[in-house]
C-alpha positions as CSV (number, residue, x, y, z in Angstrom):
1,X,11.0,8.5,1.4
2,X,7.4,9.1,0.2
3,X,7.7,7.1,-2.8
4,X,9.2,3.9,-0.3
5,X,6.2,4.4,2.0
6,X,4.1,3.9,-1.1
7,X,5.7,0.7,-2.3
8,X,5.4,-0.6,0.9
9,X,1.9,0.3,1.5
10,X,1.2,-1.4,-2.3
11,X,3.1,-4.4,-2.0
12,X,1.8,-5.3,1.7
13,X,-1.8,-4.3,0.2
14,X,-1.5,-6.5,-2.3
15,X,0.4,-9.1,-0.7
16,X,-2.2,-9.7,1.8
17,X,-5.3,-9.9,-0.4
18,X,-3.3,-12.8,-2.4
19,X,-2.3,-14.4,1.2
20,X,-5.7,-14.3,1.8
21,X,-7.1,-15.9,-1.5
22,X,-4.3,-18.5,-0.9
23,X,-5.6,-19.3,3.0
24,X,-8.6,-21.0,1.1
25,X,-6.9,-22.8,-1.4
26,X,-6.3,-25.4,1.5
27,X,-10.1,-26.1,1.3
28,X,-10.0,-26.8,-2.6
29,X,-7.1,-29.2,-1.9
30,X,-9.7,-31.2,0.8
31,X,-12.0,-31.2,-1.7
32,X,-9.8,-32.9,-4.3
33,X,-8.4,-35.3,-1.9
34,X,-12.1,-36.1,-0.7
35,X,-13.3,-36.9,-4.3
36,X,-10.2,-38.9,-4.4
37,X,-11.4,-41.0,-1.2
38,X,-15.0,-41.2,-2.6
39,X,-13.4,-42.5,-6.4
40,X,-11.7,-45.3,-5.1
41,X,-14.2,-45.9,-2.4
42,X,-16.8,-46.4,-5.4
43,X,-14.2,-48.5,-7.5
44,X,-13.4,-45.8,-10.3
45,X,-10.5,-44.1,-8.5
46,X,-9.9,-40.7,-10.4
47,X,-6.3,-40.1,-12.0
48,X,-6.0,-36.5,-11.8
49,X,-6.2,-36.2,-8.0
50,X,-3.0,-36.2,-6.6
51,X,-1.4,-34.3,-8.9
52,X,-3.8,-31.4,-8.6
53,X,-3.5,-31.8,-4.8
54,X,-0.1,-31.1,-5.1
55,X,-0.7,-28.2,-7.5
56,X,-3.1,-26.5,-5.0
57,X,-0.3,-27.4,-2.3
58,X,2.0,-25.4,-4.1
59,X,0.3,-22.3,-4.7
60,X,-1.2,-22.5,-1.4
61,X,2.3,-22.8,0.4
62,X,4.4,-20.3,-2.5
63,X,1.6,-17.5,-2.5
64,X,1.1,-17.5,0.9
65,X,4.8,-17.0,1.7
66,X,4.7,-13.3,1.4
67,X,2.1,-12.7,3.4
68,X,3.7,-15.3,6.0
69,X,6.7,-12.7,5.4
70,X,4.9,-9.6,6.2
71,X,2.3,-10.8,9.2
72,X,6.3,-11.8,10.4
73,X,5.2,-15.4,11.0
74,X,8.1,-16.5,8.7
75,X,10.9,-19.0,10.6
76,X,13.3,-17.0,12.7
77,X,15.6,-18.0,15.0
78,X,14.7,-16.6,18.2
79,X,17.6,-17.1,20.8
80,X,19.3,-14.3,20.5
81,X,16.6,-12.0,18.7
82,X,13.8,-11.8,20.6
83,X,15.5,-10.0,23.6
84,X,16.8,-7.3,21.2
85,X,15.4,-3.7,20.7
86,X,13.4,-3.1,18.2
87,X,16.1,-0.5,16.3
88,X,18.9,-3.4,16.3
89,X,16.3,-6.1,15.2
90,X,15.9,-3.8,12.4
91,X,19.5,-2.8,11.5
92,X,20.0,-7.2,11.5
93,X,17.0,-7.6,9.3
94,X,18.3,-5.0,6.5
95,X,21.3,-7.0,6.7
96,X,19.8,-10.6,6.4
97,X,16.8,-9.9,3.6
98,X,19.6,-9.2,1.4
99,X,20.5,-12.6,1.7
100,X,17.2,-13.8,1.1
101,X,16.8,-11.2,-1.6
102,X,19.8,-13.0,-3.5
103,X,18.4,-16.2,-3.4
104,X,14.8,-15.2,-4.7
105,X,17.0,-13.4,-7.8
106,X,18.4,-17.1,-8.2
107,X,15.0,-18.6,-7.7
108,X,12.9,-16.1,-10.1
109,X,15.6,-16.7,-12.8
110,X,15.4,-20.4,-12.3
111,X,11.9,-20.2,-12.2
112,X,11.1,-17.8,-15.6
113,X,13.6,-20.9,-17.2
114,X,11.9,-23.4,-16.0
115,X,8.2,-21.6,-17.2
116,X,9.6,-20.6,-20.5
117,X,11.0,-23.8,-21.3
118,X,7.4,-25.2,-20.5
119,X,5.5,-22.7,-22.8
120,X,7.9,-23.2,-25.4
121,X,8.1,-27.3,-25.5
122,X,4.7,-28.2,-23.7
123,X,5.8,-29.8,-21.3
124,X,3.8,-32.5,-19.5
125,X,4.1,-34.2,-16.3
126,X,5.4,-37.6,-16.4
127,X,2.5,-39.5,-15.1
128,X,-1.2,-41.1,-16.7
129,X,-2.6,-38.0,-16.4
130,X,0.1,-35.9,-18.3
131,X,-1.2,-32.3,-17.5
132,X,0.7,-29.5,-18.9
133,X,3.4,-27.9,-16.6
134,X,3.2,-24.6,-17.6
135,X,0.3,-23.5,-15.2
136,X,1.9,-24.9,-11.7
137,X,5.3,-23.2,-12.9
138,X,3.7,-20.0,-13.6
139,X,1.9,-19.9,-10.9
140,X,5.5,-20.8,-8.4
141,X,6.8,-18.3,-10.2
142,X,4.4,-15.7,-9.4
143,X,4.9,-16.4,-5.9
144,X,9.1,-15.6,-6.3
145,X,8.0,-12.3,-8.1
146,X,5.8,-11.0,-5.1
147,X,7.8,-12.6,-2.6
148,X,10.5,-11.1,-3.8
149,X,8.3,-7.9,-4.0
150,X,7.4,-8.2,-0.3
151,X,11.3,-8.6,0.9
152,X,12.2,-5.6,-1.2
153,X,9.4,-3.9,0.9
154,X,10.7,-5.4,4.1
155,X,14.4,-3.8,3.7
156,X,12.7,-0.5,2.5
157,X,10.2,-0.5,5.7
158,X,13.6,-1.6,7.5
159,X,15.7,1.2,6.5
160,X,12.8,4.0,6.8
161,X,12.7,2.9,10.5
162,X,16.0,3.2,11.1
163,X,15.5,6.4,9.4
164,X,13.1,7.4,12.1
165,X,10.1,7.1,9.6
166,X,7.7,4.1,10.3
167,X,5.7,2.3,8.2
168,X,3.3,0.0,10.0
169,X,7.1,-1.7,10.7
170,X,6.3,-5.2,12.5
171,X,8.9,-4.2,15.4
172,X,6.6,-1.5,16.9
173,X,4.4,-4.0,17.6
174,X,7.0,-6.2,19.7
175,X,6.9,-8.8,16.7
């Protein structure tokens, strides 16, 4: 039980400071966009831009999904959830993570494929710019890993509860 509390405290710990980085990632991606506007505003537009945009857009989006995850801000349907007690909503959500726990399996080996392939070959984006893939990839599949990582956690902190043991669990708080 003790070694489950401390994987949850970890991952959440860790998990959040990484959410947190990725919260301002949005401002880098203005910035890009911006110096896009001013390029082609001054008749030189810049080639790069929209691809890094995108980039930024997808480690701000798949980084910041396991924090999403744990602050429990994560798409849920609420019709029939939200009047249940906190125990049931619990024994549902050990039920359904594995679900998404399959799928991020499916997704992380997709994903080390995918980044191997573009370490291996160089591969480059089809575009005038022609940056190397590798970087984006690795850094979506980072995101699997600890979002992964953080549903492992949420079964764990799931199962302790129903166990009668709490761990900061997200129900407690009427979330």
């Amino acid at each position: 039980m003790n070694l489950l509390a401390a994987y949850i405290r970890i991952v959440d710990r860790f998990n959040r400071r990484v959410g947190r980085f990725a919260m301002y990632l949005i401002f880098a991606m203005m910035a890009v966009l911006l110096w896009s506007s001013i390029s082609k505003y001054a008749g030189s537009p810049a080639l790069w831009t929209l691809e890094m945009a995108q980039f930024i857009m997808v480690a701000y989006y798949i980084l910041g999904g396991p924090y999403s995850i744990q602050l429990g801000d994560h798409v849920r349907m609420d019709l029939l959830y939200s009047g249940w007690s906190p125990r049931r909503k619990a024994a549902i959500d050990s039920v359904t993570v594995l679900f998404l726990i399959f799928y991020l399996v499916v997704l992380l080996y997709g994903g080390i494929s995918s980044t191997t392939y573009a370490l291996e070959y160089g591969e480059r984006a089809h575009s005038v710019w022609r940056p190397y893939m590798w970087p984006v990839k690795l850094v979506a599949t980072t995101g699997v890993v600890l979002m992964l990582m953080q549903a492992l956690a949420e079964f764990f902190r799931d199962i302790l509860y129903l166990r009668g043991v709490s761990v900061d669990h997200p129900h407690e708080a009427g979330l």
